[in-house]
OpenMM code with the backbone's topology and positions (N, CA, C; nanometers):
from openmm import Vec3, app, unit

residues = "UNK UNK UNK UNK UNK UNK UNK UNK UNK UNK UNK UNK UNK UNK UNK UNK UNK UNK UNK UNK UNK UNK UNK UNK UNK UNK UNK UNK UNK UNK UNK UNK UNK UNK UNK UNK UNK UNK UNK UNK UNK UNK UNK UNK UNK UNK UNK UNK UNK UNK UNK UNK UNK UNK UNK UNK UNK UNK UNK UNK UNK UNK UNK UNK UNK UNK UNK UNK UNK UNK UNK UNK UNK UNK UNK UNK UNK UNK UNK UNK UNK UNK UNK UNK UNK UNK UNK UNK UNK UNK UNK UNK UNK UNK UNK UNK UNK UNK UNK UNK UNK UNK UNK UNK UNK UNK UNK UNK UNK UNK UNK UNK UNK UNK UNK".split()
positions = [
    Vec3(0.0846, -0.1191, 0.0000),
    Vec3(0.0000, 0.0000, 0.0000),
    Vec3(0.0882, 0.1243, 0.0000),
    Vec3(0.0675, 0.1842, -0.0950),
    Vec3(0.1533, 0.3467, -0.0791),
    Vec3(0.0767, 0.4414, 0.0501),
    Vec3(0.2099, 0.4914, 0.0680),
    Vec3(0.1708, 0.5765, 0.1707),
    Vec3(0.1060, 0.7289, 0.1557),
    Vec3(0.0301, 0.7971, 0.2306),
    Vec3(0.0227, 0.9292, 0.1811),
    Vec3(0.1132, 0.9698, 0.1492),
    Vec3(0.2265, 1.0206, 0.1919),
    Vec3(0.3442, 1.0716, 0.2102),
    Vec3(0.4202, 1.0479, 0.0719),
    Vec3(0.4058, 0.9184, -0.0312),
    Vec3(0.4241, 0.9029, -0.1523),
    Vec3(0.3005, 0.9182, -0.2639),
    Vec3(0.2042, 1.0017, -0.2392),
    Vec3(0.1300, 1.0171, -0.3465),
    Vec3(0.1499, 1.2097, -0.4081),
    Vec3(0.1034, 1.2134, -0.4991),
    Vec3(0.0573, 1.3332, -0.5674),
    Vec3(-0.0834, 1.3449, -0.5729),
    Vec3(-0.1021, 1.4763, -0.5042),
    Vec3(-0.2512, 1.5088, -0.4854),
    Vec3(-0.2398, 1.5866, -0.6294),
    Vec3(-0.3783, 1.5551, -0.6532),
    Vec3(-0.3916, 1.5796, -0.7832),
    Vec3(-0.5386, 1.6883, -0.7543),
    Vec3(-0.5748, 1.7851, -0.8030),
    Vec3(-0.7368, 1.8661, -0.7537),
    Vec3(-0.7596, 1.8510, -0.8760),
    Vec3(-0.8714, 1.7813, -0.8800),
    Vec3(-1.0093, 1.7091, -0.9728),
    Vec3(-1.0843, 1.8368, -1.0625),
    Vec3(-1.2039, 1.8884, -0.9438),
    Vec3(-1.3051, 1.9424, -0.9404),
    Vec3(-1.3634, 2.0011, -0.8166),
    Vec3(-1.4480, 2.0842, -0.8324),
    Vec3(-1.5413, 2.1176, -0.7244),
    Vec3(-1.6271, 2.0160, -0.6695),
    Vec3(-1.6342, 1.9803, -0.5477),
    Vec3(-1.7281, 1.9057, -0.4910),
    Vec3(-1.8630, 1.8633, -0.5620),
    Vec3(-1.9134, 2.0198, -0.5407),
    Vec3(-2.0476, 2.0311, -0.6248),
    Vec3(-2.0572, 2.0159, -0.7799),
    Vec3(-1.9364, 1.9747, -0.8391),
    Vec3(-1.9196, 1.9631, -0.9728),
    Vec3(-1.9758, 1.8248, -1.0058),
    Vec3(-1.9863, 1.7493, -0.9068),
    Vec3(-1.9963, 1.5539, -0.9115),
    Vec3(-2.1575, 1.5805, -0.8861),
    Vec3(-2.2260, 1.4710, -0.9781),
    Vec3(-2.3743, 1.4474, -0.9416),
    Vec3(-2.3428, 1.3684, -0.8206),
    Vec3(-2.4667, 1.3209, -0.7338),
    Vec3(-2.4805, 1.2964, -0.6241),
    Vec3(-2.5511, 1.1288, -0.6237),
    Vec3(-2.4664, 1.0405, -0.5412),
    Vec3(-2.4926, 0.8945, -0.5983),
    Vec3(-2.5014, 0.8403, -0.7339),
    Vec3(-2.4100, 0.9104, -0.8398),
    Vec3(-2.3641, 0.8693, -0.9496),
    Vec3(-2.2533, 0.8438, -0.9599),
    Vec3(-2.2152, 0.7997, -1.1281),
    Vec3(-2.1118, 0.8223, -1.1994),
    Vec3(-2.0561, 0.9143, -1.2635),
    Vec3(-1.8724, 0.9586, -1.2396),
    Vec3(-1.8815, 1.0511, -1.3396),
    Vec3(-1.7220, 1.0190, -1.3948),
    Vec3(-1.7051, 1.0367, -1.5442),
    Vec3(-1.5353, 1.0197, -1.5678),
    Vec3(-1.4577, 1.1301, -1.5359),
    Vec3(-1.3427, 1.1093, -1.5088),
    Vec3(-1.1822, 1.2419, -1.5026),
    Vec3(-1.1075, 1.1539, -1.6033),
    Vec3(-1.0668, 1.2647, -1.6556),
    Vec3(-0.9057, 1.1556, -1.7320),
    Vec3(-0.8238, 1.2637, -1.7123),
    Vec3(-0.7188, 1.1799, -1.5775),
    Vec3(-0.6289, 1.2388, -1.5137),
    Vec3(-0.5479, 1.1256, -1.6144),
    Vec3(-0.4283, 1.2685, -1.6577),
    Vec3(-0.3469, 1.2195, -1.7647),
    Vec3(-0.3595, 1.1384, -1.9179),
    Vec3(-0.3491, 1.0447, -1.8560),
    Vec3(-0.3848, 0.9335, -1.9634),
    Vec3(-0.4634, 0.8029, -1.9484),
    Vec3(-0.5383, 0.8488, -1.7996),
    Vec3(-0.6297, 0.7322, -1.7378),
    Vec3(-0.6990, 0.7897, -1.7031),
    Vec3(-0.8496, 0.6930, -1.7200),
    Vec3(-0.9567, 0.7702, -1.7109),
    Vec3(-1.0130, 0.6706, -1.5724),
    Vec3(-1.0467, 0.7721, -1.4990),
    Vec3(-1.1045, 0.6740, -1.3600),
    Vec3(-1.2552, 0.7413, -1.3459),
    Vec3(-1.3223, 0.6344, -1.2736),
    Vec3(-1.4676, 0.6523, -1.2559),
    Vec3(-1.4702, 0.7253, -1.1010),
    Vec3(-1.5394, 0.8309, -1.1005),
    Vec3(-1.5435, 0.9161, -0.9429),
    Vec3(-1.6936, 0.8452, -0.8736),
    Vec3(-1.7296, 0.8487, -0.8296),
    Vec3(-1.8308, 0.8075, -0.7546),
    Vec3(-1.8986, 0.8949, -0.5758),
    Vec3(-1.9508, 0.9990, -0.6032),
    Vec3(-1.9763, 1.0549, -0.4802),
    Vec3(-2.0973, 1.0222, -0.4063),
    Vec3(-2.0849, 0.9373, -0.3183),
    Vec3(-2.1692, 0.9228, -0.2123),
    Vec3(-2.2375, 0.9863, -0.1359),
    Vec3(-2.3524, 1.0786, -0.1191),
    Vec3(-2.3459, 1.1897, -0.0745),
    Vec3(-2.4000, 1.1132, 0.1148),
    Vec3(-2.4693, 1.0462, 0.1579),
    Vec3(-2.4937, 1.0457, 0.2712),
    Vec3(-2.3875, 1.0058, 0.3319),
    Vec3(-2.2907, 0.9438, 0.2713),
    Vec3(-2.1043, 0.9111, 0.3396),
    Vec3(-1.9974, 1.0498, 0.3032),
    Vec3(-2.0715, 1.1402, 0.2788),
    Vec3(-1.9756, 1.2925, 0.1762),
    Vec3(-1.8748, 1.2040, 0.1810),
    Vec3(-1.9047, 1.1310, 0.0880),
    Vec3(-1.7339, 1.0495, 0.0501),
    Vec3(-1.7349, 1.0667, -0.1627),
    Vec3(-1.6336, 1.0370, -0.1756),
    Vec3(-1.6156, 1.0049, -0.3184),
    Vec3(-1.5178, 0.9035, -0.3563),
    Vec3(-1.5636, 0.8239, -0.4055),
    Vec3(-1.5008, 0.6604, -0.4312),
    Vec3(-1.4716, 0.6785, -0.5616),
    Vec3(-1.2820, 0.6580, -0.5903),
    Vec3(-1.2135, 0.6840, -0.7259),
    Vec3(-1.1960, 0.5419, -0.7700),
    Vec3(-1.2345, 0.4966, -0.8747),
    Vec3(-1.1793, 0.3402, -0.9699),
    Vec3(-1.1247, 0.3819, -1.0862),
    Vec3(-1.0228, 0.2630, -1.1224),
    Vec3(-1.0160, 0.2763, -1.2887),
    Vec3(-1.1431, 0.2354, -1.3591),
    Vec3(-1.1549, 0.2796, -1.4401),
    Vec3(-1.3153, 0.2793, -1.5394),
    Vec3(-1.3703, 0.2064, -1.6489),
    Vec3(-1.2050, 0.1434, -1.6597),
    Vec3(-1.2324, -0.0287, -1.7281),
    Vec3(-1.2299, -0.1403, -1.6999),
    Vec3(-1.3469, -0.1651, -1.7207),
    Vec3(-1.3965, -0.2739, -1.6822),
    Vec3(-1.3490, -0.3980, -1.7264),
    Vec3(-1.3061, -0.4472, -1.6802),
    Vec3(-1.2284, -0.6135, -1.7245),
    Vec3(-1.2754, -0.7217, -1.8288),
    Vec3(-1.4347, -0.7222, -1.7764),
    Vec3(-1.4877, -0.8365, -1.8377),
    Vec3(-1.5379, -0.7525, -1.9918),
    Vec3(-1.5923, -0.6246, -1.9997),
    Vec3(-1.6356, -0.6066, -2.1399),
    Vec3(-1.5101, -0.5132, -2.1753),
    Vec3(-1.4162, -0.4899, -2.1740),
    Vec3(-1.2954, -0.4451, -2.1701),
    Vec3(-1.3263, -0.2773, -2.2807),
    Vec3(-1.4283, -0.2081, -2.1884),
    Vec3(-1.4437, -0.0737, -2.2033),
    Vec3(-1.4660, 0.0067, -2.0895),
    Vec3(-1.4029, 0.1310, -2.1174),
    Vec3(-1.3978, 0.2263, -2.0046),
    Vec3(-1.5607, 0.2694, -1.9813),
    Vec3(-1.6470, 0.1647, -1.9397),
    Vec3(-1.7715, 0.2147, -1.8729),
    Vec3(-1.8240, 0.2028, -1.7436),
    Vec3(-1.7422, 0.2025, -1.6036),
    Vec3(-1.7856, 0.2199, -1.5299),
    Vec3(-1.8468, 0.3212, -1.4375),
    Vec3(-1.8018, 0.4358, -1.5136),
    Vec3(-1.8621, 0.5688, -1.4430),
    Vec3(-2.0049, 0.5812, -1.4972),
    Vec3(-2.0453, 0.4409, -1.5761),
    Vec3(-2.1713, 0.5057, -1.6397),
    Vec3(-2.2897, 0.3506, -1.5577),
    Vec3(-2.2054, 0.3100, -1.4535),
    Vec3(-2.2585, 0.1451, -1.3884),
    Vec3(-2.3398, 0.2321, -1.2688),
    Vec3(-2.4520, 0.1630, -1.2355),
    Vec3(-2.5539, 0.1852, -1.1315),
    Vec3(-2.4670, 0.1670, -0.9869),
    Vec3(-2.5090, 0.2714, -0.8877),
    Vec3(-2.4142, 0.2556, -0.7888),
    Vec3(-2.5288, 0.1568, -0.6794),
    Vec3(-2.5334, 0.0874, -0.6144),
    Vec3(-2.5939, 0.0206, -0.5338),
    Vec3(-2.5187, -0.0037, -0.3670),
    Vec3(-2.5479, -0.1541, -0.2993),
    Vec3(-2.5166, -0.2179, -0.2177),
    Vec3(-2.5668, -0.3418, -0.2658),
    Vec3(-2.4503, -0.4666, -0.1907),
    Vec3(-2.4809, -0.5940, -0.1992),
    Vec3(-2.4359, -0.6210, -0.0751),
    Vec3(-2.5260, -0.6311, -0.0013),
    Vec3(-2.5466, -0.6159, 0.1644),
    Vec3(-2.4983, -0.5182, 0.2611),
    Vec3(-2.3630, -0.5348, 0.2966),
    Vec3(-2.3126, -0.4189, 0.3548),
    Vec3(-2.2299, -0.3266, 0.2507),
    Vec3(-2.1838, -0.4119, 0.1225),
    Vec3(-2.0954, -0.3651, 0.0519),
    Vec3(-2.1254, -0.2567, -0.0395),
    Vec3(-2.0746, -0.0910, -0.0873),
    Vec3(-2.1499, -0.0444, -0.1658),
    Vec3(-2.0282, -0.0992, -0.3140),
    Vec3(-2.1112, -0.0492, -0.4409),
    Vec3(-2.0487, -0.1155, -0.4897),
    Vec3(-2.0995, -0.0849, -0.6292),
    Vec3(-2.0687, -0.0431, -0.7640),
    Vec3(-2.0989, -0.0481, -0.8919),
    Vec3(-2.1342, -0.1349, -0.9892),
    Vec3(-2.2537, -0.1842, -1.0357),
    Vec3(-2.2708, -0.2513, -1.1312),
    Vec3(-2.2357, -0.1939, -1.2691),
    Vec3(-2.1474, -0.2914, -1.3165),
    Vec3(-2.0977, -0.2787, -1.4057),
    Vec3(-2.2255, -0.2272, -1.5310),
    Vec3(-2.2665, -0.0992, -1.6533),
    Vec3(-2.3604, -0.1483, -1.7528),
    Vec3(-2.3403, -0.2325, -1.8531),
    Vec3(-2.2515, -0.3202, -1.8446),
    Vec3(-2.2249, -0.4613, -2.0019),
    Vec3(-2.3062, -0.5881, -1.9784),
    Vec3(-2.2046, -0.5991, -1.8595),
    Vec3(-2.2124, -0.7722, -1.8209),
    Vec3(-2.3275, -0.7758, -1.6543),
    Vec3(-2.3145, -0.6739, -1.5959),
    Vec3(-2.3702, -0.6668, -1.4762),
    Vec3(-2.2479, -0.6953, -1.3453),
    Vec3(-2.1376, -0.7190, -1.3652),
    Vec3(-2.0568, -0.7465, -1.2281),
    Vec3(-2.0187, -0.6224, -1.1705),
    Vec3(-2.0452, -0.6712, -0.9777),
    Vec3(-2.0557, -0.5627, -0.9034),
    Vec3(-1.8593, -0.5512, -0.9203),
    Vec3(-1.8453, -0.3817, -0.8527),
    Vec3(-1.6940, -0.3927, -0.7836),
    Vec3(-1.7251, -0.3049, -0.6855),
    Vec3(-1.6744, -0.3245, -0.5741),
    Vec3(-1.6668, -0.2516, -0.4611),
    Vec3(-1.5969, -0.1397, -0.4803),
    Vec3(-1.6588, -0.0356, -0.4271),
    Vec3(-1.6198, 0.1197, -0.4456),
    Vec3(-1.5225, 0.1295, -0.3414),
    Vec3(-1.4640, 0.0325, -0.2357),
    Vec3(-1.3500, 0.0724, -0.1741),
    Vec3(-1.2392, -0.0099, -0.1965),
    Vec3(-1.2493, -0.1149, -0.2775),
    Vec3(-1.1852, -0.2111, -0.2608),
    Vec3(-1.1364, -0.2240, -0.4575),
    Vec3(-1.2246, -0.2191, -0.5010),
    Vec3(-1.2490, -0.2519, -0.6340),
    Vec3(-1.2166, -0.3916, -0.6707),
    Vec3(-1.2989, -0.4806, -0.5698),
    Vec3(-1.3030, -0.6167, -0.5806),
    Vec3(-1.4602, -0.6654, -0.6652),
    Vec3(-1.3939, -0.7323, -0.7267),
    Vec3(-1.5234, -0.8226, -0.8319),
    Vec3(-1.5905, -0.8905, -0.7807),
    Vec3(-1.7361, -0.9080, -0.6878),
    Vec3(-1.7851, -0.9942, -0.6267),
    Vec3(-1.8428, -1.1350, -0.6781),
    Vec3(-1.8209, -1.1127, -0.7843),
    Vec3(-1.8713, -1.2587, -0.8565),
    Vec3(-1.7499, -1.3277, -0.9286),
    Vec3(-1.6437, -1.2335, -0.9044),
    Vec3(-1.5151, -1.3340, -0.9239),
    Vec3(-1.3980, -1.2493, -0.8837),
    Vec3(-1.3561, -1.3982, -0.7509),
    Vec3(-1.2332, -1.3282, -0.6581),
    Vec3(-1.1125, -1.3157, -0.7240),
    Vec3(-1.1094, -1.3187, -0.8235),
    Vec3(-0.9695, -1.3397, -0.9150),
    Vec3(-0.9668, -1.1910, -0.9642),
    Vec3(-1.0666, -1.1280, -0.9977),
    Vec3(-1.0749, -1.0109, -1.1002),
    Vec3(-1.0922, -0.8872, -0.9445),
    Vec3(-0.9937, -0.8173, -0.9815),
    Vec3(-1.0047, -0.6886, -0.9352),
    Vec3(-1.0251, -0.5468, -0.9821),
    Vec3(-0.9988, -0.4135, -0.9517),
    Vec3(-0.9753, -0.2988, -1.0628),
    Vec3(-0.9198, -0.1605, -0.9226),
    Vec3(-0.8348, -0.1113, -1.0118),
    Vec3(-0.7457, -0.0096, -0.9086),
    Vec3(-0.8554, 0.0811, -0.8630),
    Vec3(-0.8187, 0.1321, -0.7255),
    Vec3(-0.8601, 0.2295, -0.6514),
    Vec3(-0.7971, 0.3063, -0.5990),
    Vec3(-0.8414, 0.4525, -0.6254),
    Vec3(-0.7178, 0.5496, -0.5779),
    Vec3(-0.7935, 0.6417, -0.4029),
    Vec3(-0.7370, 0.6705, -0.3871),
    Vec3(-0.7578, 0.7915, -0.2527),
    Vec3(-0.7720, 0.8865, -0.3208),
    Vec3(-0.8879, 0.9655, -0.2568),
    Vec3(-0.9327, 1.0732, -0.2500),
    Vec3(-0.9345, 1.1319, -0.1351),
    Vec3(-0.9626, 1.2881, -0.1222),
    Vec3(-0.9827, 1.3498, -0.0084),
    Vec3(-1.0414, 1.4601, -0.0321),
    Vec3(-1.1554, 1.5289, 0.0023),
    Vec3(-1.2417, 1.6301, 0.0063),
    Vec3(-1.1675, 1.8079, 0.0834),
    Vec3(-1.1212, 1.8509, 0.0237),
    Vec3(-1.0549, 1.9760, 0.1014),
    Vec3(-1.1092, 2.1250, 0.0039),
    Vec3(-1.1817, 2.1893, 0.1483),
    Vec3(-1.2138, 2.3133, 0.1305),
    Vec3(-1.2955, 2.3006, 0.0047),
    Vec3(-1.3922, 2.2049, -0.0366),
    Vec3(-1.4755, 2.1839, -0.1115),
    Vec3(-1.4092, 2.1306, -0.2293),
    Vec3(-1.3351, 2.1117, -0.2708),
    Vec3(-1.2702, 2.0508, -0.3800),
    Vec3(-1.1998, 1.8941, -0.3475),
    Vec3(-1.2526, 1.8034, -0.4564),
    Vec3(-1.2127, 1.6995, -0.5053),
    Vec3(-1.0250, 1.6491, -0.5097),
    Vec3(-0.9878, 1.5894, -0.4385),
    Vec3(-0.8378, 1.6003, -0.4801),
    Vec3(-0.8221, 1.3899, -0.5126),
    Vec3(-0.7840, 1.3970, -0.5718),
    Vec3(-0.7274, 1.2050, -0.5979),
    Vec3(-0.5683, 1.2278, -0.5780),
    Vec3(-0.5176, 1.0719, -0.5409),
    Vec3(-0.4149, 1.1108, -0.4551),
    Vec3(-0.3113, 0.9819, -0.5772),
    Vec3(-0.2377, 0.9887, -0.6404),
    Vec3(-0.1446, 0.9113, -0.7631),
    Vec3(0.0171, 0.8932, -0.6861),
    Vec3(0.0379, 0.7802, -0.7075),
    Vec3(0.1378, 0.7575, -0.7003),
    Vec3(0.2485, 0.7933, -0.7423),
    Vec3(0.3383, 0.8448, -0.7021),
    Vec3(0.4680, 0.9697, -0.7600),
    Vec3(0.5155, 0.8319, -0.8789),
] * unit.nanometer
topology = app.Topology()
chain = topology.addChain("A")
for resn in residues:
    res = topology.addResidue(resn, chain)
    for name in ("N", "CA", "C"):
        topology.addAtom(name, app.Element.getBySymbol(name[0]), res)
């Protein structure tokens, strides 16, 4: 696990720039990650946005849900969930997808990249 201390904060957007329990894309650099803002957790959950199994960048456009305690994105291709903290594939433990840190400061969006 990288540490804070080795990432690059990167500032996104305005808070209020993200719809609220949706999807939305950034393409920071040359990768495009899916943001995800939670609003009753004021959290925002960062993934990469391609999806493994239909091997297109559509997860910022996947239904955000729960599968029990877990919250978590359905994929729109195939239907597989990934956990918005984990970016674990619940219908197959083999398949994962990166997740970055975020942090909410003074109303702005920041994702946190590995130097």
């Amino acid at each position: 696990m990288t540490s804070e201390l080795n990432l690059n904060w990167i500032d996104l957007c305005s808070l209020d720039q993200l719809p609220e329990n949706l999807g939305s894309a950034a393409l920071v650099g040359d990768q495009q990650i899916a943001l995800f803002y939670i609003k009753q957790q004021e959290q925002v959950f960062a993934l990469n946005n391609f999806d493994p199994f239909s091997e297109a960048n559509v997860l910022s456009r996947g239904i955000v849900g729960s599968v029990g305690e877990e919250l978590v994105v359905a994929s729109p291709i195939y239907k597989e969930h990934f956990s918005l903290s984990t970016g674990q594939c619940l219908e197959d433990e083999s398949v994962s997808i990166s997740t970055y840190p975020t942090k909410i400061t003074e109303g702005r969006l920041l994702i946190g990249l590995a130097n």
